[in-house]
C-alpha positions as CSV (number, residue, x, y, z in Angstrom):
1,X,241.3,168.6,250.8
2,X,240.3,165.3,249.9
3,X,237.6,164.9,246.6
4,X,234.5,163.8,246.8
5,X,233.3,160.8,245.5
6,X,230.4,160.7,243.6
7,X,227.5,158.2,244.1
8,X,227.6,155.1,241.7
9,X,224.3,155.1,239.4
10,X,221.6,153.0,240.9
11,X,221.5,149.4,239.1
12,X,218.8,148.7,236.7
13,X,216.4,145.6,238.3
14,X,216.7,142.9,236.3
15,X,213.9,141.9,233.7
16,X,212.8,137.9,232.3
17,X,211.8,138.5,228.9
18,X,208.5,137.2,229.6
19,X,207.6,139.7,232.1
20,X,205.8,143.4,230.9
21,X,208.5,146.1,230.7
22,X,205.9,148.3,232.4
23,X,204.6,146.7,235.7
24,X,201.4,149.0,237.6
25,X,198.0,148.6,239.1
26,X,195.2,149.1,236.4
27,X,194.8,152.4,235.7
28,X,196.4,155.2,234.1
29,X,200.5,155.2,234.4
30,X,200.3,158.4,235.2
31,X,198.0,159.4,237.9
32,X,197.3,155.6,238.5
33,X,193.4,157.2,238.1
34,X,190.5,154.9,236.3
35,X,188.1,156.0,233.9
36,X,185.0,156.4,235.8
37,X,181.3,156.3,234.1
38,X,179.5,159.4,234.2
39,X,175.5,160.3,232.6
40,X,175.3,163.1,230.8
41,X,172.9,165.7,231.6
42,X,173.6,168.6,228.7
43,X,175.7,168.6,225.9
44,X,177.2,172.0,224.6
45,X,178.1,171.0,221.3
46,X,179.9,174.8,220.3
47,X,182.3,174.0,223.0
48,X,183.1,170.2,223.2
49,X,181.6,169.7,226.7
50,X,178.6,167.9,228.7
51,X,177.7,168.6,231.9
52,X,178.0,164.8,233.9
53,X,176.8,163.6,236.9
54,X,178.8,160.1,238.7
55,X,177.3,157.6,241.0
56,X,177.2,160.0,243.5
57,X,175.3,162.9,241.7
58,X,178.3,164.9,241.5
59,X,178.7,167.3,238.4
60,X,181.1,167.5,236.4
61,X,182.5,169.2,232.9
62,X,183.7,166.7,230.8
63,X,185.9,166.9,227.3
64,X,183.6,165.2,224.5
65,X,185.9,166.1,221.6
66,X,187.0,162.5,221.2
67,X,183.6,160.7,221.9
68,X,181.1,160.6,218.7
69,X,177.3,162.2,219.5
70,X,176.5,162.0,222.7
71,X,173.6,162.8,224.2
72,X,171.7,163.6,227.4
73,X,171.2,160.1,229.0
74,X,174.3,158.6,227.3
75,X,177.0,156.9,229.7
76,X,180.7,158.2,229.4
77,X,183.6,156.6,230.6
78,X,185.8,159.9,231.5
79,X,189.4,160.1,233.0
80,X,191.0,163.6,233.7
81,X,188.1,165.8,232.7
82,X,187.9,163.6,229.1
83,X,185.0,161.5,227.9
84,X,187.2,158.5,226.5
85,X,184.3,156.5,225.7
86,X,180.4,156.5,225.0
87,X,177.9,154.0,225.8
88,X,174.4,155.0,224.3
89,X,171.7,155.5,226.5
């Protein structure tokens, strides 16, 4: 029986030091996603949450514990179910 060889690690490519280490479209390194504004229409206040509408009037629940007082009318920019910024109305 002859052994088996294992398969040599794959090379690292090779980086300037002027160049990002991190190189991806705009958008979230993970899901490669964009915050996308959303109106408010209610705010439940108990729970953290708004109910949002997008451009195309489709709702949404959306995660306002890290946003600051927002309000029906108020503009969010939400990625993954999160309001990661307010825009007053």
């Amino acid at each position: 029986m002859t052994p088996r060889s294992e398969p040599a690690p794959a090379a690292a490519p090779e980086r300037r030091e002027h160049e990002p280490g991190c190189e991806h479209e705009p958008g979230c390194i993970t899901c490669g996603d964009v915050a996308r504004p959303m109106r408010v229409l209610e705010v439940d206040e108990a729970h953290g949450l708004a109910v949002c509408v997008d451009e195309r009037e489709r709702r949404e629940i959306v995660d306002i514990g890290v946003v600051e007082a927002v309000a029906p009318g108020d503009t969010l920019l939400v990625h993954a179910g999160a309001a990661l910024h307010r825009e007053p109305a």
